[in-house]
C-alpha positions in Angstrom: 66.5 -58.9 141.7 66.0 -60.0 137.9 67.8 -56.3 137.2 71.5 -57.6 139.0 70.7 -60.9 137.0 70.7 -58.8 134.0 73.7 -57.0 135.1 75.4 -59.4 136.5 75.3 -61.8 133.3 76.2 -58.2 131.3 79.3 -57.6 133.4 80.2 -61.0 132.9 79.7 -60.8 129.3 81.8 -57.3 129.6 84.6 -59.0 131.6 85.3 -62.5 130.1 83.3 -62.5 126.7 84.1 -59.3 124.6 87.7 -59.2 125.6 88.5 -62.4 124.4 86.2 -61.8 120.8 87.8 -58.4 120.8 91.6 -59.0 121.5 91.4 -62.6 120.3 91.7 -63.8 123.7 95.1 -62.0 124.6 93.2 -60.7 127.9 92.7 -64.0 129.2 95.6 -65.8 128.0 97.8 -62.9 129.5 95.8 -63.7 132.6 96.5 -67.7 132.5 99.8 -68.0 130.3 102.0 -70.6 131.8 99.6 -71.5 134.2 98.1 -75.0 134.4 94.7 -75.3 133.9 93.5 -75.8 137.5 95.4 -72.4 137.8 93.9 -70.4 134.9 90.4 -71.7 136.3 91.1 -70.4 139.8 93.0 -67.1 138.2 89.4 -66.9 136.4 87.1 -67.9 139.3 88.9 -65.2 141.0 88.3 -62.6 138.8 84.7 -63.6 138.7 84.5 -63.6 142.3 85.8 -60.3 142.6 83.2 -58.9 139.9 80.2 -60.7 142.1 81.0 -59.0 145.2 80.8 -55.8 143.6 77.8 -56.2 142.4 76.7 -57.3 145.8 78.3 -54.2 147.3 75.9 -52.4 145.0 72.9 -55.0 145.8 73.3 -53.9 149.4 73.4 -49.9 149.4 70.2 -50.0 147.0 68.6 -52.4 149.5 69.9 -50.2 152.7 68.3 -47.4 150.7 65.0 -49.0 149.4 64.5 -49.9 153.4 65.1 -46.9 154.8 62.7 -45.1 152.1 60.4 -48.0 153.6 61.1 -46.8 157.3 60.3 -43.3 156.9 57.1 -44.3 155.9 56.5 -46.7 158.2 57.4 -44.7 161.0 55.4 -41.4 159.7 51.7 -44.0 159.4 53.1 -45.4 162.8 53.4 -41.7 164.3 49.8 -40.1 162.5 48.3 -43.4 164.4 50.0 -42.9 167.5 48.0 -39.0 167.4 44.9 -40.2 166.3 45.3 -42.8 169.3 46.0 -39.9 171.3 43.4 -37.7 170.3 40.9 -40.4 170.9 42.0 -41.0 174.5 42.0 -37.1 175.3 38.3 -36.9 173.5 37.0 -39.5 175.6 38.3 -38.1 178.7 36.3 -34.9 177.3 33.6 -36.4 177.0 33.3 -38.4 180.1 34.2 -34.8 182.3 32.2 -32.9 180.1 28.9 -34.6 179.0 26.7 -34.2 182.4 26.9 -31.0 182.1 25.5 -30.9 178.2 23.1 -33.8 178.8 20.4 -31.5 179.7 20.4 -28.3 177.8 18.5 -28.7 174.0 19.9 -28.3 170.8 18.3 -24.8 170.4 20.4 -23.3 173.4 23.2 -25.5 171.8 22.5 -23.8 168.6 22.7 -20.4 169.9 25.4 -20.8 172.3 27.4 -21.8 168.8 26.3 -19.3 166.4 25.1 -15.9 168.6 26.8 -13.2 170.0 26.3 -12.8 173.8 24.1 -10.5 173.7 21.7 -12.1 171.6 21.5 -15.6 173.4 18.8 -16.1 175.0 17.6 -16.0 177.9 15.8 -19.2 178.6 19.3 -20.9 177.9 21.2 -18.9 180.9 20.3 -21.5 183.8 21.6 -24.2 182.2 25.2 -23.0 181.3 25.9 -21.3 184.8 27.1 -24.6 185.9 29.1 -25.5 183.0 33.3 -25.1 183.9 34.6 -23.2 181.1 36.9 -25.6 180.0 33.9 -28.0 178.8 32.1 -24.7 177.2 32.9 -25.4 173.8 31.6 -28.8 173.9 30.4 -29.4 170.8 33.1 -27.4 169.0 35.7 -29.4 170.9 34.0 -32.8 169.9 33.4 -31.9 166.6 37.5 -30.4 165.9 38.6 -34.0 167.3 36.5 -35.4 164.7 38.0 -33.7 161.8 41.4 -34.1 163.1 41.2 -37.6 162.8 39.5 -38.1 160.0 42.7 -35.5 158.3 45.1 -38.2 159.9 43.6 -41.1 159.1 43.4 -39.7 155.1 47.0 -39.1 155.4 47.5 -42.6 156.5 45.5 -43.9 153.8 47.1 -41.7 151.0 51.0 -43.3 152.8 49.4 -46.7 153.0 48.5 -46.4 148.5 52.0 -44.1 147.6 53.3 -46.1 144.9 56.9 -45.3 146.5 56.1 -46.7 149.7 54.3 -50.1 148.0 57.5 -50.1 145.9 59.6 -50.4 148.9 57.9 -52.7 151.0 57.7 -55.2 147.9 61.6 -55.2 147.8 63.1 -54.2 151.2 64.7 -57.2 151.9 65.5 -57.6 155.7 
């Protein structure tokens, strides 16, 4: 606000001030010759009037724009934690169908089931993963992509939350 003060007070200067040092006041007395003085003060309240609601035409569209700069990044943080939120609902459902199933077989057959080939698993871990439905076979993968996907989302929140734009705009968005 203290820069449209600034202006402001510079326009005013601009409008009234330099004219009437300049042209030795033939602006204004043009403006209020013959007029009474209750009439050259309202010709020049006028005048000032008119130059204030510019100014507060240009107030506005930099406000309108500084709030919708603060919108898009409110709505963006509001959308990464409306996926995370998501994500988190759809892991625990995972894991609630899943887990039984996992509860018993070791970290070893884990392990293996991760990082071999078929045809080197072995053979001690078979029994356990007959019963497993192959939509909960990647179990750990699964659980451990979720996990990296929202710890990505929630660093992009965090880097939104600190951009120096976005603190910029919600310091003066004016609503």
């Amino acid at each position: 606000m203290k820069k449209y003060k600034v202006i402001l007070t510079g326009a005013l200067i601009g409008l009234i001030a330099f004219p009437t040092i300049i042209f030795g006041g033939s602006l204004v007395s043009s403006l209020i010759h013959g007029k009474t003085a209750g009439e050259a003060i309202h010709i020049l309240a006028q005048q000032i009037d008119s130059l204030t609601g510019r100014v507060g035409a240009l107030e506005s569209k930099e406000n309108e724009e500084t709030c919708d700069k603060l919108d898009y990044f409110e709505n963006r943080i509001q959308y990464l934690k409306n996926t995370i939120s998501d994500i988190e609902g759809k892991r625990a459902s995972f894991i609630e169908n899943c887990s039984p199933y996992w509860k018993d077989i070791s970290q070893e057959c884990r392990d293996a089931y991760e990082n071999l080939p078929t045809d080197e698993f072995p053979a001690v871990c078979y029994g356990p993963y007959r019963n497993i439905p192959p939509n909960c076979a990647q179990y750990d993968h699964e659980i451990q992509n979720d996990g990296n996907a929202i710890a990505g989302y929630q660093k992009q929140i965090s880097e939104l939350s600190s951009n120096a734009d976005y603190l910029q705009a919600k310091e003066q968005c004016v609503r």
